[in-house]
C-alpha positions in Angstrom: -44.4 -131.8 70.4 -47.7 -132.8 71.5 -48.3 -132.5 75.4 -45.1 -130.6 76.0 -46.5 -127.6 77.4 -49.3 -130.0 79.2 -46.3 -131.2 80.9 -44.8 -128.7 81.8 -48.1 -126.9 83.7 -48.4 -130.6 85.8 -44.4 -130.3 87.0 -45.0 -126.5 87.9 -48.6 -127.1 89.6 -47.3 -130.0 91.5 -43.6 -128.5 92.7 -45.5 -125.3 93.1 -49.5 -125.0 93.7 -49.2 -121.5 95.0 -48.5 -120.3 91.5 -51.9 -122.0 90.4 -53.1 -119.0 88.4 -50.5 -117.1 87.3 -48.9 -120.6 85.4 -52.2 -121.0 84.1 -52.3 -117.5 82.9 -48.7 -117.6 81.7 -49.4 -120.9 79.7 -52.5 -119.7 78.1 -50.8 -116.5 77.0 -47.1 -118.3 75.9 -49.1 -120.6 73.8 -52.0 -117.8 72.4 -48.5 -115.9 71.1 -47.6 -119.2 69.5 -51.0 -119.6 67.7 -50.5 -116.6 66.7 -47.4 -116.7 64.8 -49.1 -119.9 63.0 -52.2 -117.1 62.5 -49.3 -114.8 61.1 -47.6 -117.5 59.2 -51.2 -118.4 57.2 -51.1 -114.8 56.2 -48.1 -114.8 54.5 -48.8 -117.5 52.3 -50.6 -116.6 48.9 -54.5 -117.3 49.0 -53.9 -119.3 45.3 -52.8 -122.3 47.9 -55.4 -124.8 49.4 -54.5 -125.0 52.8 -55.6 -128.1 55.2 -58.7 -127.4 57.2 -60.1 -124.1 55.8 -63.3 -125.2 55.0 -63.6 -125.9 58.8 -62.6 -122.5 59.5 -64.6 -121.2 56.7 -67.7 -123.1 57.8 -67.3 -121.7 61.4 -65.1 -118.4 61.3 -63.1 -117.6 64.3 -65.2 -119.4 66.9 -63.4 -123.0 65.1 -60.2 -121.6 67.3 -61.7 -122.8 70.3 -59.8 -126.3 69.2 -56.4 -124.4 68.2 -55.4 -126.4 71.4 -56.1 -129.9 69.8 -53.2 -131.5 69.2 -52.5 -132.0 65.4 -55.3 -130.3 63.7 -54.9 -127.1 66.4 -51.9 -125.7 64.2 -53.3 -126.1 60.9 -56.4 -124.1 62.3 -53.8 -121.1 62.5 -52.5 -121.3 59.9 -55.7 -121.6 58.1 -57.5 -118.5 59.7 -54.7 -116.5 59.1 -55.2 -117.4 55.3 -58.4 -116.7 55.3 -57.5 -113.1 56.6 -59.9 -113.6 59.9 -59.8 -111.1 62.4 -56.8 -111.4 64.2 -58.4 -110.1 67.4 -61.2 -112.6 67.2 -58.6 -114.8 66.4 -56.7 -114.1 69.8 -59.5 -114.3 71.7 -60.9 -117.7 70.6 -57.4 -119.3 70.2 -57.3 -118.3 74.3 -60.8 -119.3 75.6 -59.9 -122.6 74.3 -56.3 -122.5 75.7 -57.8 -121.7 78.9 -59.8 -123.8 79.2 -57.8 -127.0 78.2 -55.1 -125.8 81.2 -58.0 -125.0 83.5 -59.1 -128.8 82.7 -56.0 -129.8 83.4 -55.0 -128.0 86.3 -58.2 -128.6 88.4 -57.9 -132.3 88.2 -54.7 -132.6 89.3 -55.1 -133.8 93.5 -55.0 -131.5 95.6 -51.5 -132.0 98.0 
């Protein structure tokens, strides 16, 4: 579900600020893993299927993770970049900057209590 995990960082953060980073950290990494298993997931499939969004990911490489956070087109970015047989590291590392940075967003507008 779309803005589940959103959610879920705005009820921690607001019944808990002291733990600020480390749900911000935890919430990047739990859904990096997740991104992952879609990354995974695109690798198992046979490259004679066109997959959604791969000429996106083509055009771009890895660096088209940094919107694997979007909701509805961030999954199929996943899956497609695991198809393609990108780096998984690169991958990882995109996939998280633009995790990161959609929490960090999020989290530093919240009001201060």
């Amino acid at each position: 579900m779309p803005g589940g995990s959103e959610l879920v960082l705005v009820g921690v953060l607001k019944l808990h600020p002291e733990l600020f980073w480390p749900a911000l950290f935890l919430g990047t990494l739990g859904n990096t893993l997740g991104g992952m298993i879609s990354f995974g997931m695109g690798r198992l499939l046979p490259l004679t299927q066109k997959l959604k969004h791969v000429d996106k990911v083509q055009k771009y490489g890895t660096p088209a993770l940094l919107f694997a956070w979007a909701p509805i087109i961030g999954d199929p970015l996943c899956v497609a970049a695991g198809w393609l047989r990108l780096n998984p590291f690169y991958a990882a590392l995109f996939m998280m900057i633009g995790k990161f940075a959609r929490y960090a967003a999020i989290a530093f507008m919240l009001p201060s209590s």
